[in-house]
Every structure is written in C-alpha cells, then in structure tokens.
C-alpha positions in Angstrom: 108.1 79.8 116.7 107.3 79.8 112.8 108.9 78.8 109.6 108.7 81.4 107.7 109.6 81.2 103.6 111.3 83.9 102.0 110.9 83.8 97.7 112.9 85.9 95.4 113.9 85.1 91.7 117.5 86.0 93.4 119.6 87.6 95.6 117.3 90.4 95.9 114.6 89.1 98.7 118.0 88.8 100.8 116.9 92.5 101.7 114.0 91.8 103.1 115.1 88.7 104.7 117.9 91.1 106.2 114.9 93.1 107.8 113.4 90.0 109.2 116.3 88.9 111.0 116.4 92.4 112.6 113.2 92.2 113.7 112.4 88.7 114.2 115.3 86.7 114.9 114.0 84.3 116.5 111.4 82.7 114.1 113.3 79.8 111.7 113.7 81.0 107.7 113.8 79.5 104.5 115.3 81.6 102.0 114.6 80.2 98.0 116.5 81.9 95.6 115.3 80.9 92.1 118.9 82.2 90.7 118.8 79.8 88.0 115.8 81.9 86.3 116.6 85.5 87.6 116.2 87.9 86.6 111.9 87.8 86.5 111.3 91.1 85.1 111.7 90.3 81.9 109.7 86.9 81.1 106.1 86.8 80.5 103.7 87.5 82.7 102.6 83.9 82.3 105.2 82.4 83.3 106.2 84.7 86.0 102.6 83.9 87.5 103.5 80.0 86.9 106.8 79.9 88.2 106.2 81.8 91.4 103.1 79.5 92.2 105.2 76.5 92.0 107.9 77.9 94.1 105.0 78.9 97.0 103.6 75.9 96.8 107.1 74.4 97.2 107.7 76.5 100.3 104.2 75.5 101.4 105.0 71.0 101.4 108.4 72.4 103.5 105.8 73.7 106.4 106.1 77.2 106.3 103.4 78.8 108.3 104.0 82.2 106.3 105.8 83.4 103.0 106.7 86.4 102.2 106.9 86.8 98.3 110.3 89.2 98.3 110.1 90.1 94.5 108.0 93.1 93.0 107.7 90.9 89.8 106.3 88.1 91.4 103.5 90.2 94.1 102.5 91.9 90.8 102.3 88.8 88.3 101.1 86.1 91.1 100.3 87.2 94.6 96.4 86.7 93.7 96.6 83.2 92.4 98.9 82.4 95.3 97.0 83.6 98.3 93.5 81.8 96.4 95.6 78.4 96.0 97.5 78.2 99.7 95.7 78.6 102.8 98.5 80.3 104.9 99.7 84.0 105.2 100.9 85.7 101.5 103.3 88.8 102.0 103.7 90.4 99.2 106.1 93.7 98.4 105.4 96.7 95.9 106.8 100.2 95.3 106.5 102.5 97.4 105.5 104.6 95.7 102.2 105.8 98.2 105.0 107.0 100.7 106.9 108.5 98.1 104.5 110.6 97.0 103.5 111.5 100.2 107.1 112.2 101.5 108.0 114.4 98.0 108.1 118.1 98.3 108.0 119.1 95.1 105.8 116.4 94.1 108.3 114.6 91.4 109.0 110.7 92.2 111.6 108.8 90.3 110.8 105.1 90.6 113.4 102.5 89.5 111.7 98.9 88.9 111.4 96.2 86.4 109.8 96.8 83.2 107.2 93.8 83.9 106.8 95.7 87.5 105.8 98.9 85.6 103.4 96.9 83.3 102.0 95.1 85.9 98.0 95.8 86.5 98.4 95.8 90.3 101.1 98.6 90.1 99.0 101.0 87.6 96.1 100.4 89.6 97.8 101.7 92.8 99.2 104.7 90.3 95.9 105.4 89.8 94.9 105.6 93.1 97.3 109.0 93.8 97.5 112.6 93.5 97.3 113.5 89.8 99.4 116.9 91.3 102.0 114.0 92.0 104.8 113.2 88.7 106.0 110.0 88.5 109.1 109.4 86.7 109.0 105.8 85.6 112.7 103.8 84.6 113.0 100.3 83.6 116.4 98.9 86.2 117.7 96.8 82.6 120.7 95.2 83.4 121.1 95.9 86.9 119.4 92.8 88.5 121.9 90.3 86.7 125.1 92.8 87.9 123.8 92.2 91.3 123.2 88.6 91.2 127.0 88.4 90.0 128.1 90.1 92.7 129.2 93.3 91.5 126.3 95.8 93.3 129.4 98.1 93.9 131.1 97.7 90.5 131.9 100.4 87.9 130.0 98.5 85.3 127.2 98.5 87.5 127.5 102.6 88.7 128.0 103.7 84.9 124.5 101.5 83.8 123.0 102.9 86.8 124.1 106.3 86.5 122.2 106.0 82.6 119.1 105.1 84.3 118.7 107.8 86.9 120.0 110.5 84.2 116.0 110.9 83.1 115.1 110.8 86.9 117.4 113.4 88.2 116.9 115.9 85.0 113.0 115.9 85.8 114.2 117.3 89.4 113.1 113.9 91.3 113.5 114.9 95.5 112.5 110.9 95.9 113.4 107.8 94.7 111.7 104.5 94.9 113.6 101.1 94.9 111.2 99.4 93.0 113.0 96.2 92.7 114.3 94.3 96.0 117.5 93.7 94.3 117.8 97.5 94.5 118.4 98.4 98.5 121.8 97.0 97.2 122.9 99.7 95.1 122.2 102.5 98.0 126.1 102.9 97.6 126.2 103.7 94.2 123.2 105.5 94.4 124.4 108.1 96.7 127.8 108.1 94.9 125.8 109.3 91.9 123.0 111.9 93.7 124.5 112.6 97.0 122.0 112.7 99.7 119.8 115.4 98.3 117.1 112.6 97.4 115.0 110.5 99.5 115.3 106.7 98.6 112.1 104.5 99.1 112.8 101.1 100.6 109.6 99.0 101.9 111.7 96.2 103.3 110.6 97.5 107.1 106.9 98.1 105.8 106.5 94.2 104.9 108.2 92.9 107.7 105.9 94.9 110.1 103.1 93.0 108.0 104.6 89.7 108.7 104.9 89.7 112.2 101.1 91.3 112.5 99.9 88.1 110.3 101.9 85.9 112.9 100.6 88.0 115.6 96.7 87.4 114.2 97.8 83.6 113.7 99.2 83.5 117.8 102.2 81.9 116.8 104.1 81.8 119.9 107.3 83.7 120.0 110.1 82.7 122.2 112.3 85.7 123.8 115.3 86.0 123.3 116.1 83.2 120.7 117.5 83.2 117.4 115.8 80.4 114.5 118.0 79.2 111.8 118.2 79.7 108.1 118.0 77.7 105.4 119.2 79.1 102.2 117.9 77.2 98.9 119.3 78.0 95.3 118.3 76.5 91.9 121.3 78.0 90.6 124.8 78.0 93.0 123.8 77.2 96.8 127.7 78.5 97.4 127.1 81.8 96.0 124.0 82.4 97.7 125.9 81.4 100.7 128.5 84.1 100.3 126.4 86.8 98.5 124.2 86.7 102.4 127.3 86.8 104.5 128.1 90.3 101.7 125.2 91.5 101.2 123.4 91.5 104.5 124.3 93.2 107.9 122.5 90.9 110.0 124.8 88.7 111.9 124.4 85.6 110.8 126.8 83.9 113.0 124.0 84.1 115.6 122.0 81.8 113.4 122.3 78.3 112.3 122.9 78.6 108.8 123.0 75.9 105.7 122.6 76.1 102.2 121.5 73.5 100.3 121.4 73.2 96.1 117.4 73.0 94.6 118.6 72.1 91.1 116.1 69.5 90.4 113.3 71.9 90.9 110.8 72.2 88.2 
C-alpha cells in the first residue's frame, strides 16, 4: 500500500483525486489544497515554481511514496525543479491537447486554461510539437477558478462568465474542447448547458492516474485486493470547506474511506 500526495492550488486536483479513488482505492491519499493562495494562474511564474516546490517537498517529510502535481499551473511552472530536488515519483498533468487534436475532425481545438498555463514554455513546446493543419483556439478561464473554489461551479454567475469565454471558441467552429485547468472537469454541467453535446470535452484526469499506478507498478509497491486507504484532506485556507466541497464535488464514495481534514494554516 502507498501514500500517495495529491497538490492543487485548490479544489481543482479533487478531480483527479476523484479518478484515483476509482481506480485505486485502496492506496492511502493526502489531498493539499493550497486554497489560501488559489488561484495559481495568475502569480508569477517565480513564485508559482517556489510555492509548488515547498508544498512537494512538504508532501515528501509526510512519506508520500508518490505525488501527483494536480494543477496545470504548477506541472508547467515547477514539475522540472521538483522531480530534480525529490527522489520519489512526480506526476504531473497538462492539456490535452495531443488527444484533442488527434480526436478533432475538422481540426479546430478550443482549449480553456489559465493564462500562465498558455504562457508556460512546457505547454508551447508541446504546441509545437503538432499538426500545423491542426487550429488551436486558445482562452484564458479568468474568473472561473475563484467561482469554483467558492462553490458555485453550477452558478449563473459562473455559466454567464463561462459562456463569454467559450463565445470565441464556439464562433471559430471548435468540434473539441480541452479542460485545460483541473478546476475545469467541474463545469462539464454548465458546459453542456451552453454547447450541448455536439463538442468533445478533453479531460486527462484518467490519463494521469493510469501514469500513477504504472510508476507504483515499476516501484512494486504492494497492493492489497480489495481494500480501501484513507484520505487526508489538508487546506491552508478552510479545512471545513474542503471537507464539504469533496463530499459535492466528487462521485467517489467517500464513505468507504476514512476521511479527516485537518487545517495547514501555518504553512509557509
């Protein structure tokens, strides 16, 4: 059985750890929201690269044997510093925008991500790596990270902002969207309310879970049948709200799971 950490600048990575509980329930999980700085995409890349180092390295003294960075900000900004400095599986996330542009018929991809996402080196360089025949129709997500942290990933507010940043999207004639930001599986809702079903939306949450468990699987950690771990979810903002944001947010059962949440305030 491993511990496994979980980093997000928010409420966001609670995708991914969603996916992980699906498909390996019975490893143990922390979950470390840094709520209290959220959202990431707009700070400097400095700090960004700081901040998500000191978290890592946090998970790292709690013995995690693997951490799986959930925030395309962080992986962009930090993911190289942090696999040189801690000598335990990194798992990062990204756009997908490889499958998207493999999966688009009329080769036109919306993506929806952070503006320091769409800045980062790491994402242009994967850009660069694809079909020129391909269009990709980048959009900043402004505003939408904070609406979900509040809670309100279903809101008017939220659909009407949302609906302003697919409007460029959908008038280039888009057939596939990628969530760009982890926070973003969360607005699926709202999205469809807005485009119906006639676009494909791009979630890697299953892609980097798959990773995960083949990094365990090269590491032989030992995995107990039939088991489920528990969670530990860690806030440097409001433990509480984490708390209840998982039990909304996420359709894993976590009744089958031990579950606490504890406050990391004093976290520098």
């Amino acid at each position: 059985m491993a511990l496994i950490g979980v980093f997000d600048s928010g409420v966001g990575g609670l995708s991914i750890l969603d996916e992980a509980l699906h498909q390996l329930p019975e490893h143990d999980y922390i979950y470390l929201a840094d709520s209290a700085n959220a959202p990431y995409g707009e700070k400097s890349s400095e700090w960004i690269a700081a901040r998500s180092l000191n978290l890592c390295q946090y998970l790292a003294a709690e013995g995690c044997d693997a951490i799986v960075i959930a925030c395309n900000t962080a992986t962009a900004q930090a993911i190289k510093d942090i696999r040189l400095t801690l000598n335990l599986p990194i798992i990062g996330v990204e756009p997908g925008i490889k499958p998207a542009a493999m999966q688009s018929h009329k080769g036109i991809v919306g993506v929806l991500a952070t503006q320091a996402t769409l800045n980062s080196d790491k994402f242009n360089s994967l850009l660069a790596t694809l079909p020129e025949s391909c269009q990709f129709i980048k959009q900043a997500g402004a505003g939408l990270v904070p609406l979900i942290e509040a809670g309100k990933a279903n809101s008017e507010e939220t659909l009407e902002l949302l609906a302003k940043h697919l409007e460029p999207i959908w008038d280039a004639g888009a057939d596939t969207l990628v969530l760009g930001c982890t926070h973003y599986p969360f607005l699926r809702k709202s999205i469809r309310k807005l485009l119906g079903d006639s676009i494909t939306l791009i979630d890697t949450s299953e892609a980097v879970v798959r990773q995960l468990k083949r990094q365990l699987e090269d590491q032989a950690v030992d995995t107990p049948q039939g088991q489920h771990g528990f969670v530990r979810l860690m806030s440097t903002k409001d433990e509480g709200i984490l708390l209840r944001m998982a039990q909304e947010l996420m359709s894993s059962d976590l009744n089958t799971h031990s579950v606490t949440a504890k406050h990391l305030g004093g976290l520098k």
